[in-house]
C-alpha positions as CSV (number, residue, x, y, z in Angstrom):
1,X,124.2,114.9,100.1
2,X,121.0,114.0,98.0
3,X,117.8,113.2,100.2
4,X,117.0,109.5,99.9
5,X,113.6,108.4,99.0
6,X,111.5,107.0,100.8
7,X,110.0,103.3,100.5
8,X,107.0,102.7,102.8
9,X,105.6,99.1,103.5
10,X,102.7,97.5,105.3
11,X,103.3,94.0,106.7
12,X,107.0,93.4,106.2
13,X,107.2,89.1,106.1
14,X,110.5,88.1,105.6
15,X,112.2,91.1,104.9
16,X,113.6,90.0,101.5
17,X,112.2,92.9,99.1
18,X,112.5,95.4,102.0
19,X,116.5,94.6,102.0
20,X,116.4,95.3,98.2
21,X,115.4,98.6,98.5
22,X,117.5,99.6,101.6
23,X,120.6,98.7,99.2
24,X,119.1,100.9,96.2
25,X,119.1,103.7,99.0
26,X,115.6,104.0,99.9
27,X,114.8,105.3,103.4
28,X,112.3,102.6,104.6
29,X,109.1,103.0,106.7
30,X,108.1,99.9,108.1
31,X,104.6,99.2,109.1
32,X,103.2,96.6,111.4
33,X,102.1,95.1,114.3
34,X,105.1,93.1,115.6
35,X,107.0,95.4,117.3
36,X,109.6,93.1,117.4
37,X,110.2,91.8,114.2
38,X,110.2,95.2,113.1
39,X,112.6,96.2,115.5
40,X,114.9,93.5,114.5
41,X,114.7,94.2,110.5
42,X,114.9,97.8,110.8
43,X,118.4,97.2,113.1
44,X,119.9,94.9,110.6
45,X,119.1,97.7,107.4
46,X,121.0,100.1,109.6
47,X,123.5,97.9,110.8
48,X,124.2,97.7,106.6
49,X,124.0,101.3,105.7
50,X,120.3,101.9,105.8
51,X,118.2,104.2,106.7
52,X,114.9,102.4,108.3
53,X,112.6,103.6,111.1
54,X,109.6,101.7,112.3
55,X,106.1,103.0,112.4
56,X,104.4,99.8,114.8
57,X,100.2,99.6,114.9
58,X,97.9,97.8,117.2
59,X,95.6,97.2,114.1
60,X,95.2,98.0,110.2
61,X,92.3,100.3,110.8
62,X,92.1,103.5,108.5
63,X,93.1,105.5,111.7
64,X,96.2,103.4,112.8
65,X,97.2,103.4,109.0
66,X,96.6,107.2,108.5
67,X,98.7,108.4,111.7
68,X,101.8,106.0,110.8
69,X,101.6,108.1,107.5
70,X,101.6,111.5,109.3
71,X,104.8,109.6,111.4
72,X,106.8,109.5,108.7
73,X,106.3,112.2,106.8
74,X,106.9,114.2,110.1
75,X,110.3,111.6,110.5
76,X,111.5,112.4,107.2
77,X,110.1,116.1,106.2
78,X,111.9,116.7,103.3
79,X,112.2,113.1,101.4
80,X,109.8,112.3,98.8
81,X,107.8,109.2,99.3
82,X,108.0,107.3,95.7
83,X,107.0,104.0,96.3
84,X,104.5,102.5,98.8
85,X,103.6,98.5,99.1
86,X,100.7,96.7,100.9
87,X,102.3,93.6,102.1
88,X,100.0,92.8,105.2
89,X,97.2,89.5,105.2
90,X,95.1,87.7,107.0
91,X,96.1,84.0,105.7
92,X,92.1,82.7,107.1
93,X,91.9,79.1,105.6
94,X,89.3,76.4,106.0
95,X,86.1,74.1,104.9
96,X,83.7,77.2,104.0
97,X,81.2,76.0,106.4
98,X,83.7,76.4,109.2
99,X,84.8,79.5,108.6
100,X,83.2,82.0,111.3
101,X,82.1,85.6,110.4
102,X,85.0,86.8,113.1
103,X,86.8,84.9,110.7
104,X,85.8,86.5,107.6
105,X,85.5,90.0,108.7
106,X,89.3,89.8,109.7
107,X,90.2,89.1,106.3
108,X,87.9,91.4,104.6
109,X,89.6,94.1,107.6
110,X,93.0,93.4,106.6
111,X,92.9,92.2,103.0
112,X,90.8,94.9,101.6
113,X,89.7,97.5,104.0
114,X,93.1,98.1,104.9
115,X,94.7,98.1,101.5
116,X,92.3,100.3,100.7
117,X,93.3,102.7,103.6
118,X,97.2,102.8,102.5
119,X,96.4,103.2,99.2
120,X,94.5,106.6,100.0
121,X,97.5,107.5,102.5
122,X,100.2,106.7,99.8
123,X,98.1,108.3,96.4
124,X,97.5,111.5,98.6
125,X,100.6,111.6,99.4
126,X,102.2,110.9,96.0
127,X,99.8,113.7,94.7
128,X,101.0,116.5,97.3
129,X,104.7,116.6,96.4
130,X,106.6,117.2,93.1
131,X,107.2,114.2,90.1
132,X,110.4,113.0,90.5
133,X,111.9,112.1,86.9
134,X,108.6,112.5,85.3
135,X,106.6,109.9,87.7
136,X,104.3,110.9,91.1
137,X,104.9,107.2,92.4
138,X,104.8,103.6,92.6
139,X,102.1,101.4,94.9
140,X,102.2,97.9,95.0
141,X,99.9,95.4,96.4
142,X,101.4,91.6,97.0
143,X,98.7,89.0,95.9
144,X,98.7,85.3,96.1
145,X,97.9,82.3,94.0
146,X,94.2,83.1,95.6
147,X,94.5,86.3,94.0
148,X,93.1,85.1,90.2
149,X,92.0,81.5,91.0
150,X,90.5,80.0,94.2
151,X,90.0,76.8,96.1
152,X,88.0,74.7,98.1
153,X,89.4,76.3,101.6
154,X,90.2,79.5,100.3
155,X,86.8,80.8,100.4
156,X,87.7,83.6,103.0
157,X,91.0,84.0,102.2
158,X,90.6,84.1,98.4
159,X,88.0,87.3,98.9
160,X,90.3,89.2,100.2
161,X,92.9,88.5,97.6
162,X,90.4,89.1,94.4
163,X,89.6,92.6,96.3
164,X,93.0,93.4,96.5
165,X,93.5,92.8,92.7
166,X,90.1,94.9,91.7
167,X,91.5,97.8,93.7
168,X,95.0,97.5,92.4
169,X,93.2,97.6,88.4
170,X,91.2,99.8,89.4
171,X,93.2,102.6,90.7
172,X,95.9,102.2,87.9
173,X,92.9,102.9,85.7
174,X,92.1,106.3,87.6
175,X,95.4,107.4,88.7
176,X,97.8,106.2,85.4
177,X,96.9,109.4,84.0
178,X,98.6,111.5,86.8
179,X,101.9,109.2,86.4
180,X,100.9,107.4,89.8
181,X,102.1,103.8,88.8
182,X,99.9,100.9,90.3
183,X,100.9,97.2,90.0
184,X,99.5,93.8,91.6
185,X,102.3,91.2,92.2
186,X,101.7,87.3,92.6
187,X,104.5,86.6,94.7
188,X,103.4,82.8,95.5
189,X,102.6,81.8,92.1
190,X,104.1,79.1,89.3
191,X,104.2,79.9,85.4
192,X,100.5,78.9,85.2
193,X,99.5,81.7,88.4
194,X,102.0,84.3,86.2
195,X,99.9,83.5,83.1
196,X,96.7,83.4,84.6
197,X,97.7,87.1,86.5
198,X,99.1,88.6,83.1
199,X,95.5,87.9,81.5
200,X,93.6,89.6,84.5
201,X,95.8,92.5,84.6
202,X,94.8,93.8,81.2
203,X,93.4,96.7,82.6
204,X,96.8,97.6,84.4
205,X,98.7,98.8,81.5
């Protein structure tokens, strides 16, 4: 029987685009700090056929991020990893001048230091194993409505989102060339977000 790939994803929310790549027959590594909820998603993918393992963290630090990666390439040695997806936030919302800097620095930690993290972890390891049909890999970032325009309580919240886009253009940028394929998703977003993404993402292409 054919190994299955492997899907990995940070911060799992409802579960919805995590089920759609169960039933393609992905393997699926699921990162994040509720144990439970992982616990529970991962069950119901089995129950259906899948193949899901959970990899919990206390935190999205570089070193929590970096040994779920070593987890699951140690849980499934011979897969290939071909697509990785920051899902994770730090939804901080408010008047700008009540926004504290515990505040800010966990959005900056989650929204942009950590993507940042697990895009290293996936690109190194899309770079360390053969292309599969011609392509290294797939990473994904999910953005938000905040992501290309922002608002008058978004001011934290909205940071963390543009950073998420700049790092998302700029690795396609650097790592297009090697068939690593990088893409920034507004997944909260009417026609007019969709528009206003599709002129930012120029550089993505």
């Amino acid at each position: 029987m054919s190994l299955r790939p492997i899907f990995v994803v940070a911060g799992v929310g409802n579960g919805s685009g995590t089920r759609s790549f169960s039933e393609a027959g992905y393997s699926v590594a699921l990162i994040a700090r509720n144990v439970c909820a992982l616990q529970e998603l991962a069950d119901e993918l089995n129950g259906s056929g899948g193949d899901a393992h959970i990899f919990p963290i206390e935190s999205y630090t570089a070193a929590a991020i970096h040994s779920a990666f070593d987890l699951i390439a140690d849980h499934w040695a011979s897969s290939p990893l071909t697509v990785a997806l920051f899902n994770a936030t730090s939804d901080v919302r408010g008047a700008f001048l009540d926004i504290t800097s515990a505040q800010l620095k966990e959005s900056v930690d989650t929204n942009i230091v950590a993507s940042f993290a697990f895009a290293r972890e996936a690109i190194l390891a899309f770079k360390a194993q053969p292309t599969h049909d011609g392509k290294s890999g797939t990473l994904l970032f999910t953005g938000a409505t905040a992501s290309p325009r922002r608002n008058m309580t978004t001011s934290a919240f909205a940071i963390g989102k543009f950073g998420i886009r700049a790092l998302a253009q700029s690795l396609a940028k650097e790592f297009g060339k090697e068939n690593i394929h990088v893409a920034h998703v507004i997944i909260d977003g009417d026609k007019t977000e969709w528009i206003s993404f599709a002129m930012a993402s120029d550089d993505i292409d």
